[in-house]
PyMOL CGO cylinders between C-alpha atoms (Angstrom):
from pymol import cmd
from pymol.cgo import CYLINDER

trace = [
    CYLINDER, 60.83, 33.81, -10.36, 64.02, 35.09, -8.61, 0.3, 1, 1, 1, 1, 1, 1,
    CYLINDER, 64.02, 35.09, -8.61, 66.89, 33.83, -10.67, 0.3, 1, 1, 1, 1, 1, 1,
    CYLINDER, 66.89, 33.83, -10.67, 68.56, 31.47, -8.13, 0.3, 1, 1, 1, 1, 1, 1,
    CYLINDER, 68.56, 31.47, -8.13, 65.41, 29.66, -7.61, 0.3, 1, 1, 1, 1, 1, 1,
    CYLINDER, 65.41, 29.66, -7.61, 64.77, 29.43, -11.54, 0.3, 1, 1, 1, 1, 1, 1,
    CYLINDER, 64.77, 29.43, -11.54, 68.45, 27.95, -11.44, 0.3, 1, 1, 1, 1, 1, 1,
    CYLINDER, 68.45, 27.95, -11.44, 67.80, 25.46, -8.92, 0.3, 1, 1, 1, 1, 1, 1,
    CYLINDER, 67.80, 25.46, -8.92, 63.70, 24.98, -10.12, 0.3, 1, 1, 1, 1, 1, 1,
    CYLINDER, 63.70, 24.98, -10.12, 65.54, 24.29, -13.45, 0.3, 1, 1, 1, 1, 1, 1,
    CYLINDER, 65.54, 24.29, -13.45, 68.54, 21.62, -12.67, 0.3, 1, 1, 1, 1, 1, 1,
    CYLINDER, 68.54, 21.62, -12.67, 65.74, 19.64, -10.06, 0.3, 1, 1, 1, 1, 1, 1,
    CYLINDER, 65.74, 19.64, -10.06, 63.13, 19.83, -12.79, 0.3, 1, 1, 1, 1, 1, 1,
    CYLINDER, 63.13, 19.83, -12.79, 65.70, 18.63, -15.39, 0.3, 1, 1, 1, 1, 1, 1,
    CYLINDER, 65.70, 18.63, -15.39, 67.14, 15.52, -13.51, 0.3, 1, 1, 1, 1, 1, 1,
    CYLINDER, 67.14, 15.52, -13.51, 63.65, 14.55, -12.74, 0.3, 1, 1, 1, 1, 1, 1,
    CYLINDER, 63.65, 14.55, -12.74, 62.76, 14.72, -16.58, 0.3, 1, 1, 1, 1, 1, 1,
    CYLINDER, 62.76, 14.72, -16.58, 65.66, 13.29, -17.34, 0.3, 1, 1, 1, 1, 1, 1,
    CYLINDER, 65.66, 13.29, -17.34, 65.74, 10.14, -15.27, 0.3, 1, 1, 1, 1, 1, 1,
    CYLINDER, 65.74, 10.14, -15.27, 62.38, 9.02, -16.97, 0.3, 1, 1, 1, 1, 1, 1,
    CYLINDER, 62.38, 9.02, -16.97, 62.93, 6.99, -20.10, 0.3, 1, 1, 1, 1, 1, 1,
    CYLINDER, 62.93, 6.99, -20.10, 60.02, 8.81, -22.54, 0.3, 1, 1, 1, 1, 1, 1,
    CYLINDER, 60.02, 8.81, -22.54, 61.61, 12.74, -21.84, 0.3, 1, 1, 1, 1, 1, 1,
    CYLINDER, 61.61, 12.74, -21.84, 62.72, 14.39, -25.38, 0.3, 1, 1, 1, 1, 1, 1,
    CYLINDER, 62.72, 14.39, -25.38, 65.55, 15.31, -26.69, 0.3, 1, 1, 1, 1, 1, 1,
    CYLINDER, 65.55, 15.31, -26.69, 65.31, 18.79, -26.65, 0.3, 1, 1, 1, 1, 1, 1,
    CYLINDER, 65.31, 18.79, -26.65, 64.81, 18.34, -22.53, 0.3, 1, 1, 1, 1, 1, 1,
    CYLINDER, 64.81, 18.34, -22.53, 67.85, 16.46, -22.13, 0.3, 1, 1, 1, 1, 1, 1,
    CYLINDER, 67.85, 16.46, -22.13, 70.00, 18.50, -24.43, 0.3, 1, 1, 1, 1, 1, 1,
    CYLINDER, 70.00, 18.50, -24.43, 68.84, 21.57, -22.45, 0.3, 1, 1, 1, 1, 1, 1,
    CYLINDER, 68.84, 21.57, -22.45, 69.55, 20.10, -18.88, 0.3, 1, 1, 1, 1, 1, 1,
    CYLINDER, 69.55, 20.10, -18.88, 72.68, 18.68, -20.22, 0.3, 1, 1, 1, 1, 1, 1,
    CYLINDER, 72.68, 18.68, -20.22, 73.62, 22.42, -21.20, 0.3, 1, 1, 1, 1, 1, 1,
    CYLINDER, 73.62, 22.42, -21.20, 72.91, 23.26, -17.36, 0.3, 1, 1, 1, 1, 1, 1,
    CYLINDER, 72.91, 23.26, -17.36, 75.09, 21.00, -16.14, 0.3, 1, 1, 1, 1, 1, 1,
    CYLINDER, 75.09, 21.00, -16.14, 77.74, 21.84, -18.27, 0.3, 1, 1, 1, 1, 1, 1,
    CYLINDER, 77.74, 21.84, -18.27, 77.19, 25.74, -17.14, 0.3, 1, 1, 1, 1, 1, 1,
    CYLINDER, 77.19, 25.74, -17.14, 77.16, 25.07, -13.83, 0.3, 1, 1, 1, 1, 1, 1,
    CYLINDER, 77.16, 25.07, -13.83, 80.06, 22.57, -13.30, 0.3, 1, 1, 1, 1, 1, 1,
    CYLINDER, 80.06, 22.57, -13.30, 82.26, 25.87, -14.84, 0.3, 1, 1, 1, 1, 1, 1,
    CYLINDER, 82.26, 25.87, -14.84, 81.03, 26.95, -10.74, 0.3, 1, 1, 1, 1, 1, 1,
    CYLINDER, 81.03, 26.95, -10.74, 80.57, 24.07, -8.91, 0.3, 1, 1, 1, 1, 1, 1,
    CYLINDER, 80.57, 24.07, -8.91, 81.29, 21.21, -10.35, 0.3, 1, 1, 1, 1, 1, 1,
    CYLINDER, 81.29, 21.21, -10.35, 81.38, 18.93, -7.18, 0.3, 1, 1, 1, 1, 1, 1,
    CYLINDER, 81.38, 18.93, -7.18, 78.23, 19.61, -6.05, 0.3, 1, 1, 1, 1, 1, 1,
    CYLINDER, 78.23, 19.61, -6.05, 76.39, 19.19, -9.03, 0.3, 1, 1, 1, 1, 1, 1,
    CYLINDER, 76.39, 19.19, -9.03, 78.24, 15.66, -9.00, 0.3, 1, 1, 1, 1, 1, 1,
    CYLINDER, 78.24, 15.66, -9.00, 77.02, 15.32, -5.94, 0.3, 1, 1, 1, 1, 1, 1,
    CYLINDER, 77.02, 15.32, -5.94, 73.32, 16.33, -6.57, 0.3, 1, 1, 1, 1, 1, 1,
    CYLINDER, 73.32, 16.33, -6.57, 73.00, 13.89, -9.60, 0.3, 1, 1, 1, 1, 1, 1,
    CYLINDER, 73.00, 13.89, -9.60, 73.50, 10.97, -7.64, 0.3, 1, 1, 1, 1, 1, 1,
    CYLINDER, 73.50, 10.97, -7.64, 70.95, 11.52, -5.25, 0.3, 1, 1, 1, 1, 1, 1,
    CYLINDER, 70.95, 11.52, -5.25, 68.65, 14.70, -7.09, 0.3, 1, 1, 1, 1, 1, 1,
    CYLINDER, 68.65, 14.70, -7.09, 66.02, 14.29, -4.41, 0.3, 1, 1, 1, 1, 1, 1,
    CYLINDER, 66.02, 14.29, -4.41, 68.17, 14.89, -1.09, 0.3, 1, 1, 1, 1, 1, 1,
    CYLINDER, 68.17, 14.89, -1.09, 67.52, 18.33, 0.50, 0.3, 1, 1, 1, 1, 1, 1,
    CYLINDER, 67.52, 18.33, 0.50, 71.11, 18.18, 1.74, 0.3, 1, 1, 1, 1, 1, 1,
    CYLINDER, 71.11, 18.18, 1.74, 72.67, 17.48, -1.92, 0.3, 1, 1, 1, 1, 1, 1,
    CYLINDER, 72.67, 17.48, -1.92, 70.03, 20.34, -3.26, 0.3, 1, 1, 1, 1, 1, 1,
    CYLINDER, 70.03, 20.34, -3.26, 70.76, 22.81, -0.15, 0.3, 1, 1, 1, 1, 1, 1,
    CYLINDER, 70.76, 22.81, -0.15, 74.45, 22.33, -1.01, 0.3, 1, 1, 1, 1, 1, 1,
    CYLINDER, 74.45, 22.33, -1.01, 74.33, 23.16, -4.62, 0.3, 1, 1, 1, 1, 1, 1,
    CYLINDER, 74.33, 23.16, -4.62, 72.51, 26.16, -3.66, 0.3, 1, 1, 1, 1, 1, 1,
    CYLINDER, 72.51, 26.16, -3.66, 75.04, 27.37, -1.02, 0.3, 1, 1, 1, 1, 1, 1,
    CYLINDER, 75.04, 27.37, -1.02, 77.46, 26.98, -3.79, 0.3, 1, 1, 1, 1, 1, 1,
    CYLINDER, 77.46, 26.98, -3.79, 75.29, 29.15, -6.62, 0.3, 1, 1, 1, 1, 1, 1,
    CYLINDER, 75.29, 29.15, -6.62, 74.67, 31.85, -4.15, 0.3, 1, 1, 1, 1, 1, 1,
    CYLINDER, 74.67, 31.85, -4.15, 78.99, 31.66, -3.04, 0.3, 1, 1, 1, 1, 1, 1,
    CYLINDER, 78.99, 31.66, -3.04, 79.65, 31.86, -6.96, 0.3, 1, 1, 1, 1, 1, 1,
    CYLINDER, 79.65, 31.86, -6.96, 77.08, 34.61, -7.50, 0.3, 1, 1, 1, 1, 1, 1,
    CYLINDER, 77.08, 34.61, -7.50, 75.60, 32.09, -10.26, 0.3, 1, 1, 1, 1, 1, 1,
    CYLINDER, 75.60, 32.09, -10.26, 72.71, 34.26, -10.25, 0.3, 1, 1, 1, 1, 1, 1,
    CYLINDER, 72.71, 34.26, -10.25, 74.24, 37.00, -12.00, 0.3, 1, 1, 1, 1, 1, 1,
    CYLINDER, 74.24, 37.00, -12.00, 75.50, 35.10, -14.82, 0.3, 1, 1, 1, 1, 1, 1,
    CYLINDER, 75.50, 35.10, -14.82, 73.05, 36.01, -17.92, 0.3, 1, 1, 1, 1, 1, 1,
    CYLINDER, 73.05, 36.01, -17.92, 74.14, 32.39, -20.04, 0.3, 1, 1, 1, 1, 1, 1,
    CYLINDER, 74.14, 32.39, -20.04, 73.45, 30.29, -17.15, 0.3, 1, 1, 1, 1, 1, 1,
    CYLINDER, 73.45, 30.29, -17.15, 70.08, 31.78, -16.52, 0.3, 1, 1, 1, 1, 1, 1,
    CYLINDER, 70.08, 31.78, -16.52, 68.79, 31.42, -19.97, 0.3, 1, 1, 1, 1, 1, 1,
    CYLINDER, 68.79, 31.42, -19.97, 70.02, 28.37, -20.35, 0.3, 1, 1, 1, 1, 1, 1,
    CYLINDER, 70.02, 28.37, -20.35, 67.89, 27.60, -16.80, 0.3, 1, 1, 1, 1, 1, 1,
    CYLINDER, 67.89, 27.60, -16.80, 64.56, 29.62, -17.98, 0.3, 1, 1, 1, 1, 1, 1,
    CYLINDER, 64.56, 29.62, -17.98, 65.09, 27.56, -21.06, 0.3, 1, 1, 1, 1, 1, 1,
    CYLINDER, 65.09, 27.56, -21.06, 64.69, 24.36, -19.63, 0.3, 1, 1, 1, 1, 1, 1,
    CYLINDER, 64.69, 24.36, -19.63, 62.14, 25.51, -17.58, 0.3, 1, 1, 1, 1, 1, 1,
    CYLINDER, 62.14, 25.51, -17.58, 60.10, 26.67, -20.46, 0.3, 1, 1, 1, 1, 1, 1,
    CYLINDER, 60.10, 26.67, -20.46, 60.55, 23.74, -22.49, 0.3, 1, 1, 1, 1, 1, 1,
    CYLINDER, 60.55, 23.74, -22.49, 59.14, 21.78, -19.38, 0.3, 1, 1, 1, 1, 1, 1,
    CYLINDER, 59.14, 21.78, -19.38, 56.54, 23.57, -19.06, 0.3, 1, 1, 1, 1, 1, 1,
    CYLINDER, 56.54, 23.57, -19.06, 55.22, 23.66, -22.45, 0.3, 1, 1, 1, 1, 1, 1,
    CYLINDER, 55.22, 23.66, -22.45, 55.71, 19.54, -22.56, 0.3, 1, 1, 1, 1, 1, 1,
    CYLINDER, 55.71, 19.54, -22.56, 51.69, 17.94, -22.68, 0.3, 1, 1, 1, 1, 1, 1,
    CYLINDER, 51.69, 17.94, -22.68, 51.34, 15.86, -19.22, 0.3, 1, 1, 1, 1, 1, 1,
    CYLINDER, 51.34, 15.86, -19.22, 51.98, 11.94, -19.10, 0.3, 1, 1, 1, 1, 1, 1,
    CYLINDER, 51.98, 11.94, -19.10, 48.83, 10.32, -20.92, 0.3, 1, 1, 1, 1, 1, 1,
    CYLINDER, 48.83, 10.32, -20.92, 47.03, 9.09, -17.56, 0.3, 1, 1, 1, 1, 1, 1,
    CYLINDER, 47.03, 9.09, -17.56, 45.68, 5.26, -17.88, 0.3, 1, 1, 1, 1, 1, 1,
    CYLINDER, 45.68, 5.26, -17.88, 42.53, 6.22, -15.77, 0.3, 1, 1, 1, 1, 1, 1,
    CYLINDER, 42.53, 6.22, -15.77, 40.91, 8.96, -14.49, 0.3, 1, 1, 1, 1, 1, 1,
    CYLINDER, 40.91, 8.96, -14.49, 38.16, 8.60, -11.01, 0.3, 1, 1, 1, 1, 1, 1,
    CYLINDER, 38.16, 8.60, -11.01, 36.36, 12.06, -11.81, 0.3, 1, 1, 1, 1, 1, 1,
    CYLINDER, 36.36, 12.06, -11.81, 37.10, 14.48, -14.66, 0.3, 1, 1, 1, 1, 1, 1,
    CYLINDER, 37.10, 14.48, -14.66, 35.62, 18.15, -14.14, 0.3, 1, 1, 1, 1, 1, 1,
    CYLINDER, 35.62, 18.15, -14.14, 35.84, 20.46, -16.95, 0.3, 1, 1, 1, 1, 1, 1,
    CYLINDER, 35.84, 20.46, -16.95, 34.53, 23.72, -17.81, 0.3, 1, 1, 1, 1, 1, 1,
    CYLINDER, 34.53, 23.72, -17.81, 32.00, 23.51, -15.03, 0.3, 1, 1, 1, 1, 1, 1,
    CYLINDER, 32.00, 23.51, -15.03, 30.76, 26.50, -13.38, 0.3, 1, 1, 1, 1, 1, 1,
    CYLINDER, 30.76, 26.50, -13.38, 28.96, 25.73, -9.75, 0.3, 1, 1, 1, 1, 1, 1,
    CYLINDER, 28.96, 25.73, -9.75, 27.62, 26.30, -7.00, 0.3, 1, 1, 1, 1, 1, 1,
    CYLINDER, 27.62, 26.30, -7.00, 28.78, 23.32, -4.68, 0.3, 1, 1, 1, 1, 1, 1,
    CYLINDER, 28.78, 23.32, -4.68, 30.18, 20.46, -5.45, 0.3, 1, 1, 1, 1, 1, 1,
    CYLINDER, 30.18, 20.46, -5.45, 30.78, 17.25, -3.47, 0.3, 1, 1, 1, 1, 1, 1,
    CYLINDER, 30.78, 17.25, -3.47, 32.35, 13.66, -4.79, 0.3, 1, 1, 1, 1, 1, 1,
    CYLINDER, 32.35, 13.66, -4.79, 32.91, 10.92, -2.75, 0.3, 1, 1, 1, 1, 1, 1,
    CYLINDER, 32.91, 10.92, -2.75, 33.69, 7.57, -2.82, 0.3, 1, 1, 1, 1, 1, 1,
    CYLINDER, 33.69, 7.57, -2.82, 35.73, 6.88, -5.98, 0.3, 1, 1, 1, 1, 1, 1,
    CYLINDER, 35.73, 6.88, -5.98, 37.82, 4.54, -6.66, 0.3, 1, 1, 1, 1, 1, 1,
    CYLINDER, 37.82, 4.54, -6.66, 40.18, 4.17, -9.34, 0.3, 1, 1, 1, 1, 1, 1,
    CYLINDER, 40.18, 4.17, -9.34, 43.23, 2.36, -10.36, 0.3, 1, 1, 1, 1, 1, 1,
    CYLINDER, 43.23, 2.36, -10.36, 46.47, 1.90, -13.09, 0.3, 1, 1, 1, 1, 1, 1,
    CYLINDER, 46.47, 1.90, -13.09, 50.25, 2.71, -13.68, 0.3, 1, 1, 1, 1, 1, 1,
    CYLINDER, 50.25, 2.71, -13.68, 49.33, 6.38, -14.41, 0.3, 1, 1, 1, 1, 1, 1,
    CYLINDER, 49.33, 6.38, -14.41, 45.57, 6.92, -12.64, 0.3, 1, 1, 1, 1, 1, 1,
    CYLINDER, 45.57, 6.92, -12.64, 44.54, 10.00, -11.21, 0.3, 1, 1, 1, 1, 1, 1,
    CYLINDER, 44.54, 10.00, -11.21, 41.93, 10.09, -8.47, 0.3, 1, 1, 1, 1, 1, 1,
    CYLINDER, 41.93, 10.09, -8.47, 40.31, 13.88, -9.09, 0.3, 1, 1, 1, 1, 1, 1,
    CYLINDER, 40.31, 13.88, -9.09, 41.01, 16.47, -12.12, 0.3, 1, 1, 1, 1, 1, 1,
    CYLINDER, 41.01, 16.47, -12.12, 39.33, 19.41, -12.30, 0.3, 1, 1, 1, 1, 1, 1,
    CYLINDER, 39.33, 19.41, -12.30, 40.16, 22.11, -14.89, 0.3, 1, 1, 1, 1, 1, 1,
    CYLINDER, 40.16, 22.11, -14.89, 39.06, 25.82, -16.13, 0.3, 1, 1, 1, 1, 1, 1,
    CYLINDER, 39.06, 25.82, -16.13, 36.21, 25.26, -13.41, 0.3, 1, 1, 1, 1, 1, 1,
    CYLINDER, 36.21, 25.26, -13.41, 34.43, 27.89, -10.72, 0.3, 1, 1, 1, 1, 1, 1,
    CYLINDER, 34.43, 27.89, -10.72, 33.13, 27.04, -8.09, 0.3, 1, 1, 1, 1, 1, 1,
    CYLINDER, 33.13, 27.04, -8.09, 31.04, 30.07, -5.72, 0.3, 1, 1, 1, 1, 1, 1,
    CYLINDER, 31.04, 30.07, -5.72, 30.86, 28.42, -2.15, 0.3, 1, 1, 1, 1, 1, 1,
    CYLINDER, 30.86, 28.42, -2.15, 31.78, 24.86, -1.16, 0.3, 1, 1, 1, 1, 1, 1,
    CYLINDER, 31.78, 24.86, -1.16, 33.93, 21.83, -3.10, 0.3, 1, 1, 1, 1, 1, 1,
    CYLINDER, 33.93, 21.83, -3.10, 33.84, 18.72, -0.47, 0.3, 1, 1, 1, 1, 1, 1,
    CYLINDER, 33.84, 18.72, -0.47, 36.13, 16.05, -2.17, 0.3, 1, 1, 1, 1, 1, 1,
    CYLINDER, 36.13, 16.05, -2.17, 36.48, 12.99, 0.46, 0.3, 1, 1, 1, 1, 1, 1,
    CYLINDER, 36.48, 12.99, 0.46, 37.14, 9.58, -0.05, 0.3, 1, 1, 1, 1, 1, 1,
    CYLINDER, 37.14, 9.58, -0.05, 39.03, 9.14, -2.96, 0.3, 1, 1, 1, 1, 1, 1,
    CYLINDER, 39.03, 9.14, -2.96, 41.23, 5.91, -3.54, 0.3, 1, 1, 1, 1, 1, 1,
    CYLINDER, 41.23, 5.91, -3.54, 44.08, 5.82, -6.17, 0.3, 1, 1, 1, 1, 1, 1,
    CYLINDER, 44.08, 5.82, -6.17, 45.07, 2.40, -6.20, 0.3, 1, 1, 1, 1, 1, 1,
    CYLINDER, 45.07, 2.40, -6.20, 48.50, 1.84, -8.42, 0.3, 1, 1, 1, 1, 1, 1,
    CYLINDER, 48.50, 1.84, -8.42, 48.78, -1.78, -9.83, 0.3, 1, 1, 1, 1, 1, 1,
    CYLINDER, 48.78, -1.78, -9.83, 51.76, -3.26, -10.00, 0.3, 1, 1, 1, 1, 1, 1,
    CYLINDER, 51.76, -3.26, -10.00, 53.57, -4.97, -13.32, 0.3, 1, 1, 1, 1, 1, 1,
    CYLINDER, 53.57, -4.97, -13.32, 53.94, -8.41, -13.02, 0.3, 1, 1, 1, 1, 1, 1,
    CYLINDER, 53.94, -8.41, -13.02, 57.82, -9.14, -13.99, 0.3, 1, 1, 1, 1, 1, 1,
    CYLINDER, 57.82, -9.14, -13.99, 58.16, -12.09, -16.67, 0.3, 1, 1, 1, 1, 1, 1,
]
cmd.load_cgo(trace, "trace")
């Protein structure tokens, strides 16, 4: 990954993982470390992009700010960024509630599903994992339905 995009993959990747309430320590010490490094550049737009992570604009600015800085080039603020990114990566996904179809390990031919239906917090419609298939996979119809928490 080209090192501006691994600095910009890593401070999106870290507010995201930050903002929900079950990310570990480790993740927010690392991101935390990021900021820190990159407010020594630009620390306005980084304020900026934490209010409102998921705006192109606040993202495209922080990046037109890296690049001005030549953030790129500096070897503490990129390990701190493939860091993060690592310690992402290596985190086990969210435990899903439900799951519609679940294809593992399957080696076919052609494969078609249709018509599922399936619903929770945290459901997933279709996984498929370490599977081949030769020709055709014709997945249509599928329905994730999210239900919502009744407040008390």
């Amino acid at each position: 990954m080209e090192p501006l995009s691994a600095i910009m993959t890593a401070i999106i990747s870290g507010a995201v993982a930050s903002a929900k309430p079950t990310t570990e320590k480790l993740i927010r010490d690392l991101y935390d470390g990021l900021k820190v490094k990159i407010s020594y550049y630009c620390a306005n737009s980084l304020d900026a992009f934490e209010k409102k992570p998921d705006s192109k604009a606040k993202q495209a600015s922080l990046l037109e700010d890296l690049k001005e800085v030549k953030a790129a080039e500096e070897k503490d603020l990129l390990l701190q960024a493939y860091s993060l990114l690592k310690t992402i990566s290596d985190q086990p996904p969210q435990i899903l509630e439900a799951i519609g179809v679940n294809i593992e390990n399957v080696k076919a031919g052609n494969a078609s599903l249709q018509g599922v239906i399936v619903s929770g917090d945290q459901a997933l419609g279709v996984m498929i994992k370490n599977s081949e298939f030769k020709d055709n996979i014709e997945i249509t119809n599928i329905r994730v339905v999210a239900k919502k928490k009744e407040m008390p």
